[in-house]
Structures are given as C-alpha cells and as structure tokens.
PDB file of N, CA, C and O in Angstrom:
ATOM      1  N   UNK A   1     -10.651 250.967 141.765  1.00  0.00           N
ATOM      2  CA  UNK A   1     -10.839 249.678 141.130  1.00  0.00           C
ATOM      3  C   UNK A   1      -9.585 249.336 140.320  1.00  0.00           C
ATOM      4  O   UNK A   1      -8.937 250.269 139.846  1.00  0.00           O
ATOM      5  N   UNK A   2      -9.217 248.149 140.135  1.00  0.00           N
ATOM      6  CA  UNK A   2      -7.843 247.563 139.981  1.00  0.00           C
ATOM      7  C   UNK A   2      -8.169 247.546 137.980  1.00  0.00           C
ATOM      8  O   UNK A   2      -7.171 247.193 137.351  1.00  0.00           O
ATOM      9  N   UNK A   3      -9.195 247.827 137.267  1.00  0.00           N
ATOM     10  CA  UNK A   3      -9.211 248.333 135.951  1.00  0.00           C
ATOM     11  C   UNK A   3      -9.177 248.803 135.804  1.00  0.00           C
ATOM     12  O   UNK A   3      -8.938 248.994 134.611  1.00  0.00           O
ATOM     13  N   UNK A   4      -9.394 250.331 136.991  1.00  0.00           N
ATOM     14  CA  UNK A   4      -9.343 251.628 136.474  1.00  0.00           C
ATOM     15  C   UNK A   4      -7.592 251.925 136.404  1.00  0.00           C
ATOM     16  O   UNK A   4      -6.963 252.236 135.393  1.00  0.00           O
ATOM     17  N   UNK A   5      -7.182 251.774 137.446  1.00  0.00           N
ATOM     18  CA  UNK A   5      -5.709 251.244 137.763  1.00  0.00           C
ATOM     19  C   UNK A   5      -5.036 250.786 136.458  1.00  0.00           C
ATOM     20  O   UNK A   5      -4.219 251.635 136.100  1.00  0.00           O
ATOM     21  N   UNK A   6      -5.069 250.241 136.027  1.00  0.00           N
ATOM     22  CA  UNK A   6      -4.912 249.399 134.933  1.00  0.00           C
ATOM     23  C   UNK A   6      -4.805 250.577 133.609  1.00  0.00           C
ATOM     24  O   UNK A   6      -3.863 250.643 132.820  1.00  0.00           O
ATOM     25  N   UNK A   7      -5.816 251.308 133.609  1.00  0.00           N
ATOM     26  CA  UNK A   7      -6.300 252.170 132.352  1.00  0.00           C
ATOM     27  C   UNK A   7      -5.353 253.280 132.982  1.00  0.00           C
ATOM     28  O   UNK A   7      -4.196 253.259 132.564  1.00  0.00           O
ATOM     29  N   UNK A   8      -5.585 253.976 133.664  1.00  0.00           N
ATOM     30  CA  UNK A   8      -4.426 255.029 134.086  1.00  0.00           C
ATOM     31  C   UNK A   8      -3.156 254.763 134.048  1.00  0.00           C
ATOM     32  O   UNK A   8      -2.508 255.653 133.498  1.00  0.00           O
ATOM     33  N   UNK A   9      -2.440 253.710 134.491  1.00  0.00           N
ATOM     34  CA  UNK A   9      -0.956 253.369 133.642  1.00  0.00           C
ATOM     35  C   UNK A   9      -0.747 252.806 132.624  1.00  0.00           C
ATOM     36  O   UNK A   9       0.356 252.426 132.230  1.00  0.00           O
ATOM     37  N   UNK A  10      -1.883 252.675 132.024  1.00  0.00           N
ATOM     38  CA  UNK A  10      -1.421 252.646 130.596  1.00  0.00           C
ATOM     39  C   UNK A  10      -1.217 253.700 129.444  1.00  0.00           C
ATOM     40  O   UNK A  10      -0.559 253.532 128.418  1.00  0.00           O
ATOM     41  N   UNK A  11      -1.928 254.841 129.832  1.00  0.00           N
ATOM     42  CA  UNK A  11      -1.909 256.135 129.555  1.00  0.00           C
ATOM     43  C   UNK A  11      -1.102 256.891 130.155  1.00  0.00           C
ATOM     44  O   UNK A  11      -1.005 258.000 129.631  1.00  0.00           O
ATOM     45  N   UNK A  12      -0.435 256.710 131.123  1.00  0.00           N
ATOM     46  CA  UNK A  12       0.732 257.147 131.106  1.00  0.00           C
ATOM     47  C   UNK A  12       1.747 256.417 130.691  1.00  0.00           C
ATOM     48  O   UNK A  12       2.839 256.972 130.811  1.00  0.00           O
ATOM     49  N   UNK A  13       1.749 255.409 130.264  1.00  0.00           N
ATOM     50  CA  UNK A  13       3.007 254.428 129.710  1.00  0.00           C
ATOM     51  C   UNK A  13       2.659 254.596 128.138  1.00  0.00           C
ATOM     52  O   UNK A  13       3.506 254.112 127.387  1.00  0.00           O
ATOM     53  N   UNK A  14       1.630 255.158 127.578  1.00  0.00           N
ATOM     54  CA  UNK A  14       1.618 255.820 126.314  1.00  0.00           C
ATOM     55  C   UNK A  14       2.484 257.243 126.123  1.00  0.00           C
ATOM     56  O   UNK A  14       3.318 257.679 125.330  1.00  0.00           O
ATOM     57  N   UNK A  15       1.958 257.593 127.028  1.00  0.00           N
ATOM     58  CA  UNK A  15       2.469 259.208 127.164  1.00  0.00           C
ATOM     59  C   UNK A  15       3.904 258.963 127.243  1.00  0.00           C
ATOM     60  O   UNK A  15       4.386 259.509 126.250  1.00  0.00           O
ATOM     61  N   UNK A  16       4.873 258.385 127.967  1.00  0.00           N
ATOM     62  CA  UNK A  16       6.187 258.022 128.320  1.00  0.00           C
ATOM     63  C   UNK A  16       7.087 257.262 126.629  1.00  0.00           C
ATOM     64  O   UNK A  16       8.211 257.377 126.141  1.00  0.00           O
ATOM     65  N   UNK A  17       6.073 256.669 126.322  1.00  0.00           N
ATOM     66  CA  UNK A  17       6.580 255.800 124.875  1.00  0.00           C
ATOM     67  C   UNK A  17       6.569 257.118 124.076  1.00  0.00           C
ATOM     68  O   UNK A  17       7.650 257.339 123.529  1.00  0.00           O
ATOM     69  N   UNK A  18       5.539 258.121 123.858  1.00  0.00           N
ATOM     70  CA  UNK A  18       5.284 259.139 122.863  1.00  0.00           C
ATOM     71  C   UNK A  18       6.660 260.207 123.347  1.00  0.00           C
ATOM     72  O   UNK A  18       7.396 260.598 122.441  1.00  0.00           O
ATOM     73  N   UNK A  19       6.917 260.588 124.613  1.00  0.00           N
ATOM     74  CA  UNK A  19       7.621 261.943 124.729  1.00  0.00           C
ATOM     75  C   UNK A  19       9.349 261.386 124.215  1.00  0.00           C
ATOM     76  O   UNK A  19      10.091 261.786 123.318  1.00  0.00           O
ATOM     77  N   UNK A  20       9.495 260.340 125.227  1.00  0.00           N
ATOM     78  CA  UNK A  20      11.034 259.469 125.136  1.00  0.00           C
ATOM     79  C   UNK A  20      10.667 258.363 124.359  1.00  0.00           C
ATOM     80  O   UNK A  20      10.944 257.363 125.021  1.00  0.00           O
ATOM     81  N   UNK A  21      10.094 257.995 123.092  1.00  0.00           N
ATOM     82  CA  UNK A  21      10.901 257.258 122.556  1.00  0.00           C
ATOM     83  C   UNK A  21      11.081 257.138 121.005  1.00  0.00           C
ATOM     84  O   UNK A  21      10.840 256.172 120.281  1.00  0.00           O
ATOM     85  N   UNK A  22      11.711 258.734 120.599  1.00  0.00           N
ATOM     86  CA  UNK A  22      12.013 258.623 118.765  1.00  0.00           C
ATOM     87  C   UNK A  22      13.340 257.906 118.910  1.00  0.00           C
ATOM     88  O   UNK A  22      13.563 257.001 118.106  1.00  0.00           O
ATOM     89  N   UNK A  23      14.024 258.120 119.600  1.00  0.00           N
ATOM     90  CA  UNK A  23      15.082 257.338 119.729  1.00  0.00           C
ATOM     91  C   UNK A  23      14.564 256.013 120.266  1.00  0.00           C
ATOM     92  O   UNK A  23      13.983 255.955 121.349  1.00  0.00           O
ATOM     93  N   UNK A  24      14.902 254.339 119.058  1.00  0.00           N
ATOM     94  CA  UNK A  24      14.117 253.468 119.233  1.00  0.00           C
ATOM     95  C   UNK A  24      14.502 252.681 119.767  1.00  0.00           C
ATOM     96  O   UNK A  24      13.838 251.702 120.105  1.00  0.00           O
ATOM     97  N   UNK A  25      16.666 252.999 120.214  1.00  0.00           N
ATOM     98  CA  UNK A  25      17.202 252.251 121.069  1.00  0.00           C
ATOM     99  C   UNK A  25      17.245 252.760 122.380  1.00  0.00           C
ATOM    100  O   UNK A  25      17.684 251.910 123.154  1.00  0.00           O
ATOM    101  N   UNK A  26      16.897 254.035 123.029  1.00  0.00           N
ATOM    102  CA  UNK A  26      16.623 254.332 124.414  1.00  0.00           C
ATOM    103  C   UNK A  26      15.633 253.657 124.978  1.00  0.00           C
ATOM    104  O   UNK A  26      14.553 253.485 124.413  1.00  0.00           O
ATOM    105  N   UNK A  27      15.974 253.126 126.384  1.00  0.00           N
ATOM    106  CA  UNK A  27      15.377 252.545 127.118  1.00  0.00           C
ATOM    107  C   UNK A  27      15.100 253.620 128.518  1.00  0.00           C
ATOM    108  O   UNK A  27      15.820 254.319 129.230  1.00  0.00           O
ATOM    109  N   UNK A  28      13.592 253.289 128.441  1.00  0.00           N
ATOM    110  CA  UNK A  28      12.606 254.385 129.008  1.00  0.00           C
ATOM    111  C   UNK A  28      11.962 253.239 130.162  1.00  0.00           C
ATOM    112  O   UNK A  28      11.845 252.039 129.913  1.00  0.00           O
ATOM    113  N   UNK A  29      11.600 253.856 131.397  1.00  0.00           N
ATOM    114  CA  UNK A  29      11.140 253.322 132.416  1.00  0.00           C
ATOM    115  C   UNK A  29       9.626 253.923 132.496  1.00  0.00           C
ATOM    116  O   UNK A  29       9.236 255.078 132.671  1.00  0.00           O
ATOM    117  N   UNK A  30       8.841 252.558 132.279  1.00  0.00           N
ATOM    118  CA  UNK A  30       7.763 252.504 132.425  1.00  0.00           C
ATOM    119  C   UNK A  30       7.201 251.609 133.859  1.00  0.00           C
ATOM    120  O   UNK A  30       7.560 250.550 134.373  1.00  0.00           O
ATOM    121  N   UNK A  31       6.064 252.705 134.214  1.00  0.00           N
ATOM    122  CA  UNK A  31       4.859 251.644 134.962  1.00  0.00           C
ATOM    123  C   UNK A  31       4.952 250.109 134.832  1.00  0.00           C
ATOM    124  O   UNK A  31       5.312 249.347 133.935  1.00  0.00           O
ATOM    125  N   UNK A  32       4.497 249.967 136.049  1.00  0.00           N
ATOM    126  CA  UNK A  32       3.990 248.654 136.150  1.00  0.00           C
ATOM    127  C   UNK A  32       2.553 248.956 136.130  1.00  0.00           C
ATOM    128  O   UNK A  32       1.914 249.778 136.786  1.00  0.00           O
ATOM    129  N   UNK A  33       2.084 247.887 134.996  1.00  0.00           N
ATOM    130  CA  UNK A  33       0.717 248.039 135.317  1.00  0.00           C
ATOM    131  C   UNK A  33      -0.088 246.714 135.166  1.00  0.00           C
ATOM    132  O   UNK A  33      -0.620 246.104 134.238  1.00  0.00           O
ATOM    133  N   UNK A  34       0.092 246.529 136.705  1.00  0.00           N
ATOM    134  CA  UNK A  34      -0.170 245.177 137.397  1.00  0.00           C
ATOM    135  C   UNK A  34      -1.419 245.208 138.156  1.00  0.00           C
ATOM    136  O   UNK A  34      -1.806 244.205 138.755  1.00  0.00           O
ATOM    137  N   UNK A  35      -2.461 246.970 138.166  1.00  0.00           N
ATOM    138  CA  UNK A  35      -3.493 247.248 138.712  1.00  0.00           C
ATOM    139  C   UNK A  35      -3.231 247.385 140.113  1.00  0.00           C
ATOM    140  O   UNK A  35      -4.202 247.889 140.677  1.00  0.00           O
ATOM    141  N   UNK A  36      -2.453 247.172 140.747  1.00  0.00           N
ATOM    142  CA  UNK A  36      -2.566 247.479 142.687  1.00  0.00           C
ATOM    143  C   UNK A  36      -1.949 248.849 142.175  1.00  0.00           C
ATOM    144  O   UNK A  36      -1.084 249.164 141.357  1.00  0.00           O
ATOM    145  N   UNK A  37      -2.600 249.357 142.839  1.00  0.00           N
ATOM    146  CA  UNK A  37      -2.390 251.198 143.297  1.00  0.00           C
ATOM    147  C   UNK A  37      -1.448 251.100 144.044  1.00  0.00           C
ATOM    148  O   UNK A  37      -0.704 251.976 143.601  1.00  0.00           O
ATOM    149  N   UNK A  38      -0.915 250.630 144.917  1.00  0.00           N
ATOM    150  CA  UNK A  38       0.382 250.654 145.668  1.00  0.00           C
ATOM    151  C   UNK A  38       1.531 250.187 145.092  1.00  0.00           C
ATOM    152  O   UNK A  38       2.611 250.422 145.634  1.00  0.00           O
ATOM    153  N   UNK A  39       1.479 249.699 144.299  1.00  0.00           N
ATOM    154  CA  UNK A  39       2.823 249.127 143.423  1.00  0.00           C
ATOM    155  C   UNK A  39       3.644 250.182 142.712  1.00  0.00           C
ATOM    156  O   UNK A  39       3.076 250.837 141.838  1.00  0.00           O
ATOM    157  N   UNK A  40       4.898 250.417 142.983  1.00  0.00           N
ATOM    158  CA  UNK A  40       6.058 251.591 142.761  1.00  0.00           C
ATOM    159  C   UNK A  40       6.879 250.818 141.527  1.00  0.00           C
ATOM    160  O   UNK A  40       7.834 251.409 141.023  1.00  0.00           O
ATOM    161  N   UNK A  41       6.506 249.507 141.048  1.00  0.00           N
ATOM    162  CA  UNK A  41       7.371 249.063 140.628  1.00  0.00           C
ATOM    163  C   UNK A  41       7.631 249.220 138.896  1.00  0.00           C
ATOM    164  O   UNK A  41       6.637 249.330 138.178  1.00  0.00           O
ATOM    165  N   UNK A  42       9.089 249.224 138.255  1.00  0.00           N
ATOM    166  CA  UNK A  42       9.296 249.968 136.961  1.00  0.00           C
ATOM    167  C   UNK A  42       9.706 248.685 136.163  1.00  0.00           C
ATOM    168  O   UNK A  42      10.017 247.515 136.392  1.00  0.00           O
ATOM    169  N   UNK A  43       9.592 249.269 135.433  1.00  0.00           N
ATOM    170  CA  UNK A  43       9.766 248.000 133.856  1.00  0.00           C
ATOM    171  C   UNK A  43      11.058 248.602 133.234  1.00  0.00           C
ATOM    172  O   UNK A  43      11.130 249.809 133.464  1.00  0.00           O
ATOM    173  N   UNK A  44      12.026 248.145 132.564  1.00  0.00           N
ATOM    174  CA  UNK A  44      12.776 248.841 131.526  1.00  0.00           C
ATOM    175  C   UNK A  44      13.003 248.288 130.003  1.00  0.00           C
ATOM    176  O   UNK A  44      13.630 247.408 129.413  1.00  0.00           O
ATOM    177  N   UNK A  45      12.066 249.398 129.734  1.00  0.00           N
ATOM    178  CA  UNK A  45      11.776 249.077 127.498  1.00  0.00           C
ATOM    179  C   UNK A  45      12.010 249.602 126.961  1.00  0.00           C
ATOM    180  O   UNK A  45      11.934 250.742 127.421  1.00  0.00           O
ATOM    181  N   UNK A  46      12.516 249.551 125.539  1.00  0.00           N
ATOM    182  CA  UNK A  46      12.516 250.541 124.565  1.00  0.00           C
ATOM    183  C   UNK A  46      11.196 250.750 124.110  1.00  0.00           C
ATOM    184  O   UNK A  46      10.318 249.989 124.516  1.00  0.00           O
ATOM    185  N   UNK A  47      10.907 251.712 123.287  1.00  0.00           N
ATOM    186  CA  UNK A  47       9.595 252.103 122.639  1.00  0.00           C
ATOM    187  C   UNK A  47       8.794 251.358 121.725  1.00  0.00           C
ATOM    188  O   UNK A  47       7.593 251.492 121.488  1.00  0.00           O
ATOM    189  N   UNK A  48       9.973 250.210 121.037  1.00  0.00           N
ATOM    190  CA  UNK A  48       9.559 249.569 119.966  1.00  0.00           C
ATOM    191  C   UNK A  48       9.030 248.082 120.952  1.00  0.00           C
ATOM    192  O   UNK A  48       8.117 247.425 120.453  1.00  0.00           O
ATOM    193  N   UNK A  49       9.540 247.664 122.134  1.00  0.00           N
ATOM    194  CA  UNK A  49       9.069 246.712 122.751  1.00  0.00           C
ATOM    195  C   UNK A  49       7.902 246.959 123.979  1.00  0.00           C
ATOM    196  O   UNK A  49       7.361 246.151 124.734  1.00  0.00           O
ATOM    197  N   UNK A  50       7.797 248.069 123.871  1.00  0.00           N
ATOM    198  CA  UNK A  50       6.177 248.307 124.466  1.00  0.00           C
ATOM    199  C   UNK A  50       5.679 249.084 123.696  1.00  0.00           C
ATOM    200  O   UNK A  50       5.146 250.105 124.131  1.00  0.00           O
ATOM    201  N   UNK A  51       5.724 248.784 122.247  1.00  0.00           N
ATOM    202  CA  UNK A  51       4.424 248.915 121.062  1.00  0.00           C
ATOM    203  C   UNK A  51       4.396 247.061 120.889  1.00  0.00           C
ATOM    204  O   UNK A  51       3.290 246.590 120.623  1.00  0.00           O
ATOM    205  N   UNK A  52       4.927 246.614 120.956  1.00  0.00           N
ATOM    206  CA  UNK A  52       5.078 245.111 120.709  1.00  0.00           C
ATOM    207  C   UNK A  52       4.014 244.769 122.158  1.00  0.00           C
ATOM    208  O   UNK A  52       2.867 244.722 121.715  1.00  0.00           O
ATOM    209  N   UNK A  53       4.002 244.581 123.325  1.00  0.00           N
ATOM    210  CA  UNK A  53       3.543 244.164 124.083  1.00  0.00           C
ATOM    211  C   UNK A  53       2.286 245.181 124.284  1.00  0.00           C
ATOM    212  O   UNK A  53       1.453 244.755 125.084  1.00  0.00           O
ATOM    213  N   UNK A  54       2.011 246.390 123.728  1.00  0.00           N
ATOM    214  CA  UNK A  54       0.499 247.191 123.616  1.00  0.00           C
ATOM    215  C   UNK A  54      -0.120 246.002 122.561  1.00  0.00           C
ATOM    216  O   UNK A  54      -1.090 245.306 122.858  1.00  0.00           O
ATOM    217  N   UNK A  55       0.693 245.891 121.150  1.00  0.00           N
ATOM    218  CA  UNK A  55      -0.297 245.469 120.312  1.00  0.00           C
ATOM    219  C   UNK A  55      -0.694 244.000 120.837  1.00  0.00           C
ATOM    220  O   UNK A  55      -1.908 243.901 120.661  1.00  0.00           O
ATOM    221  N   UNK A  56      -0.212 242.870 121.380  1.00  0.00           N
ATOM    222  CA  UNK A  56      -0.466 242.356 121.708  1.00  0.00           C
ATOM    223  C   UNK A  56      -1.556 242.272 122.802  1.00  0.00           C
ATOM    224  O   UNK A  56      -1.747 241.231 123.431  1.00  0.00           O
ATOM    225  N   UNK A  57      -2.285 243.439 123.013  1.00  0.00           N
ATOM    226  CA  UNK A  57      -2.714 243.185 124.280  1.00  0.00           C
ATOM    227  C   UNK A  57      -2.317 243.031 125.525  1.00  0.00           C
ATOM    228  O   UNK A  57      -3.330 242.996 126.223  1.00  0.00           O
ATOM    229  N   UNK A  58      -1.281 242.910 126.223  1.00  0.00           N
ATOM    230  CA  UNK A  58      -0.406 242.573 127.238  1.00  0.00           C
ATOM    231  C   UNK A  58      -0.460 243.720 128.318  1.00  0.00           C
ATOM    232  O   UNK A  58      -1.127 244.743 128.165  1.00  0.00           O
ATOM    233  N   UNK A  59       0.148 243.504 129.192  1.00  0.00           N
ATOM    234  CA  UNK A  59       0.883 244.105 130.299  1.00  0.00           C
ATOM    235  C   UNK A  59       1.635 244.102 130.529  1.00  0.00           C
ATOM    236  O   UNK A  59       2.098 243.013 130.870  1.00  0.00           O
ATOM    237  N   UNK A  60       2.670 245.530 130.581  1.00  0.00           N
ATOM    238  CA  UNK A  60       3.689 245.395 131.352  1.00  0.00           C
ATOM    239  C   UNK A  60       3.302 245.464 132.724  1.00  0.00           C
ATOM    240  O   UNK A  60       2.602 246.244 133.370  1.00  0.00           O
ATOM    241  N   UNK A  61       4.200 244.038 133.094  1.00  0.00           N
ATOM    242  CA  UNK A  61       4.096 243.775 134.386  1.00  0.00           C
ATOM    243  C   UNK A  61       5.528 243.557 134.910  1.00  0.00           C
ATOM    244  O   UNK A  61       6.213 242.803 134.219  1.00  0.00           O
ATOM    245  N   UNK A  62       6.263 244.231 136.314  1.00  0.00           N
ATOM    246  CA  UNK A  62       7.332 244.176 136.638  1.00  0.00           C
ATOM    247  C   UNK A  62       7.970 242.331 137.174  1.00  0.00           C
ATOM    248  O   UNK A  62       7.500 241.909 138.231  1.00  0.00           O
ATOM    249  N   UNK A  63       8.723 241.637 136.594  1.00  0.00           N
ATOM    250  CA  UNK A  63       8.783 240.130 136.403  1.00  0.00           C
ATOM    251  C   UNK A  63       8.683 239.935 137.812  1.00  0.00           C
ATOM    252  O   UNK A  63       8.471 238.758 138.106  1.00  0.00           O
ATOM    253  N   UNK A  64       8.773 240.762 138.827  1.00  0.00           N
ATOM    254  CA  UNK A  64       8.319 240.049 140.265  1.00  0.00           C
ATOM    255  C   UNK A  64       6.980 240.266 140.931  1.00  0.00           C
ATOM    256  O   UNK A  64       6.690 239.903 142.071  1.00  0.00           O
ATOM    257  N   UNK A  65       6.035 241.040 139.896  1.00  0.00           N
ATOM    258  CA  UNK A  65       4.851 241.520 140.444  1.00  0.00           C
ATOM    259  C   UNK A  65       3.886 240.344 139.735  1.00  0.00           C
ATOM    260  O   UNK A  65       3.782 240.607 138.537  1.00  0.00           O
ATOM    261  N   UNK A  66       3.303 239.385 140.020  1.00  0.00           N
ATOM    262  CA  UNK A  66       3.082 238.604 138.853  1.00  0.00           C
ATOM    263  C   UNK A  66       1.213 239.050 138.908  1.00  0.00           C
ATOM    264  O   UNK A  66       0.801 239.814 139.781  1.00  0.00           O
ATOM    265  N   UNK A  67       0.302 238.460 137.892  1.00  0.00           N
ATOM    266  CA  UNK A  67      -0.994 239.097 137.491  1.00  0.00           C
ATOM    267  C   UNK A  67      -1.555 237.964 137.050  1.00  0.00           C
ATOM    268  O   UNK A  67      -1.206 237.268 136.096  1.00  0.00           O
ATOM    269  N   UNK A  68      -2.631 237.787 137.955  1.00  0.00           N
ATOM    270  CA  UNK A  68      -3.430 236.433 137.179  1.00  0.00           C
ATOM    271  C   UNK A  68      -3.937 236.468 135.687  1.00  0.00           C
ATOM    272  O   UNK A  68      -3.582 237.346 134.901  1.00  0.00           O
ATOM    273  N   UNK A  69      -4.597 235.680 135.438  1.00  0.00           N
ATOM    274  CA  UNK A  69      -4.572 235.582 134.217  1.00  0.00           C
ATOM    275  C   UNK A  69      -5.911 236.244 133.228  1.00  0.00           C
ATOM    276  O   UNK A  69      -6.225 236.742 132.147  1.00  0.00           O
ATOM    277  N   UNK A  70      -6.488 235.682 134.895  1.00  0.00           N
ATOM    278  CA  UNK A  70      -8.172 236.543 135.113  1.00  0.00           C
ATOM    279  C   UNK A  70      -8.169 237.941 135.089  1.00  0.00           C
ATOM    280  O   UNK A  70      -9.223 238.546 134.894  1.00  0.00           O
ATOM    281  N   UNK A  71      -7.413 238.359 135.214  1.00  0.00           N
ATOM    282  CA  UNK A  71      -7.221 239.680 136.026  1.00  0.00           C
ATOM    283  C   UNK A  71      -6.750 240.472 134.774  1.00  0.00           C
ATOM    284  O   UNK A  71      -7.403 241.427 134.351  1.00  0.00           O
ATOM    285  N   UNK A  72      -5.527 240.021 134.158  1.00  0.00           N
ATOM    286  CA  UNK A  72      -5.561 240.164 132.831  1.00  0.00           C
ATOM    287  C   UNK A  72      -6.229 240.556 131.926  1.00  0.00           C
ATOM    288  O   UNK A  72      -6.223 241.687 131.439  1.00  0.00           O
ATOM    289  N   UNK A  73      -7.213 239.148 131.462  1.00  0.00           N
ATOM    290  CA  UNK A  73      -7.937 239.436 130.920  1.00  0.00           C
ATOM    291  C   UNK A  73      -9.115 240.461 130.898  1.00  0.00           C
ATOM    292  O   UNK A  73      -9.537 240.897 129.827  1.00  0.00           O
ATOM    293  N   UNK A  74      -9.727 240.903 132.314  1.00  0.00           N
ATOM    294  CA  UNK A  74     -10.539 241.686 132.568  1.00  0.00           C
ATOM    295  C   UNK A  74      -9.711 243.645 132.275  1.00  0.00           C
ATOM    296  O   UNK A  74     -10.410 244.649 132.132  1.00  0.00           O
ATOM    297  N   UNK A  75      -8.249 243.635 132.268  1.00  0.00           N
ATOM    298  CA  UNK A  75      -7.787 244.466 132.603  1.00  0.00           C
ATOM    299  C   UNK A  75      -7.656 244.854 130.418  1.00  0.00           C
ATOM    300  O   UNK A  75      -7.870 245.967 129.936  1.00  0.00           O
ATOM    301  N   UNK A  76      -7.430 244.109 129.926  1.00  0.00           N
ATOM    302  CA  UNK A  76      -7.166 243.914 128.718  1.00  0.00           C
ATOM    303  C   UNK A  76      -8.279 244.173 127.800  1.00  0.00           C
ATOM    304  O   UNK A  76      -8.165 244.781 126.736  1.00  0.00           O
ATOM    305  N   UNK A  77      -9.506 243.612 128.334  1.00  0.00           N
ATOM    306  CA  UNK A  77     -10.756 244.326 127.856  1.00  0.00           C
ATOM    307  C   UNK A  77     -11.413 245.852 128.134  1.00  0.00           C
ATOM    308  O   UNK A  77     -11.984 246.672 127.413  1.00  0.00           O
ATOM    309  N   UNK A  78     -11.066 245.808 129.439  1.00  0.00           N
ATOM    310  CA  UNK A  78     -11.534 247.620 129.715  1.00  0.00           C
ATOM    311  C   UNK A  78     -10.282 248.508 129.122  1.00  0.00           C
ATOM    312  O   UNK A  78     -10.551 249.650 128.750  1.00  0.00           O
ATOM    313  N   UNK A  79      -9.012 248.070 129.023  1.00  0.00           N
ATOM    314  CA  UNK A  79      -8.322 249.000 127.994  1.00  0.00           C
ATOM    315  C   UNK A  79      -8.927 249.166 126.364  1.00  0.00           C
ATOM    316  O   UNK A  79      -8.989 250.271 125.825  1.00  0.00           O
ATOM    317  N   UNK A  80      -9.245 248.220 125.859  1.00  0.00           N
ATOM    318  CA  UNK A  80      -9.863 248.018 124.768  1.00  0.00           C
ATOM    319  C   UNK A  80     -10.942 248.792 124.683  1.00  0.00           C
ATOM    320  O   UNK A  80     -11.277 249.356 123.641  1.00  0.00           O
ATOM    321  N   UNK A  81     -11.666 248.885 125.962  1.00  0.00           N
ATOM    322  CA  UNK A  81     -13.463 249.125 125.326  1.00  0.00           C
ATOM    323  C   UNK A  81     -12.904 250.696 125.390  1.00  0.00           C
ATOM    324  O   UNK A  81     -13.061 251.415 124.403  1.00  0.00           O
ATOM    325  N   UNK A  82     -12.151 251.272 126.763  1.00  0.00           N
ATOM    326  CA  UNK A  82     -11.661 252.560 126.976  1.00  0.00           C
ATOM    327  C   UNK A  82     -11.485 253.417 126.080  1.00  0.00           C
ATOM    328  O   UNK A  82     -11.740 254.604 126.280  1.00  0.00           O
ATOM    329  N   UNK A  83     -10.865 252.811 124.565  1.00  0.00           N
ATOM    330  CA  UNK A  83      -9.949 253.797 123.509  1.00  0.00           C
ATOM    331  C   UNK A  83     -11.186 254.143 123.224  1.00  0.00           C
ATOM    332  O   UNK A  83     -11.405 254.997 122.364  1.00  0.00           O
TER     333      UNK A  83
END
C-alpha cells in the first residue's frame, strides 16, 4: 500500500537525517517518498531542511516525481497517526 510506502521512507529518511547530519551544512541523499515502491529516485538536503519539510508535514518528493495532493494528504496523516 502506497501509505505504508510512504511510512517506511520516512523512517529511513529519519534514520539518514539522525546518522549524517551533525554536520548541518552536509548534504545527505534522501528517499523519495512519493509512495510508489518502484521509485529509485533521491532528493539532496541538508539535515536542517528536512527537519523543516518533516515539521511541516511535507514530503520529500524528487521535483520530477510529482504527488497529488490527495495522496499527500492521506500519506501525511498515516505518518502522523504512525508516531
């Protein structure tokens, strides 16, 4: 399921922010987490701009993978209810 999807790269894009990023200007390659299980595709952030786009609620999503809005939102709530 494309939420569960969703919840599994985000926990690893926690895990990735926690190991690489005390250093707050290294830029660390994260998941896309756009929910398709087939998607290979990487983001590049520092730690302090995917705590910025966690607290917001958001997704990193790779700028050519695009994510409805619906989809989003449904993906944004089961991270939420998850913690």
């Amino acid at each position: 399921m494309a939420e569960e999807e969703v919840v599994k790269r985000r926990t690893m894009n926690l895990e990735r922010a926690r190991l690489f990023g005390r250093d707050k200007e290294r830029v660390i390659v994260f998941i896309c987490e756009c929910g398709d299980s087939g998607c290979r595709e990487t983001v590049l952030l520092t730690a302090p701009q995917f705590a910025a786009i966690a607290a917001a609620d958001e997704l990193v999503v790779h700028p050519h993978h695009p994510i409805t809005a619906a989809r989003h939102r449904v993906a944004c709530s089961r991270m939420v209810t998850s913690e």
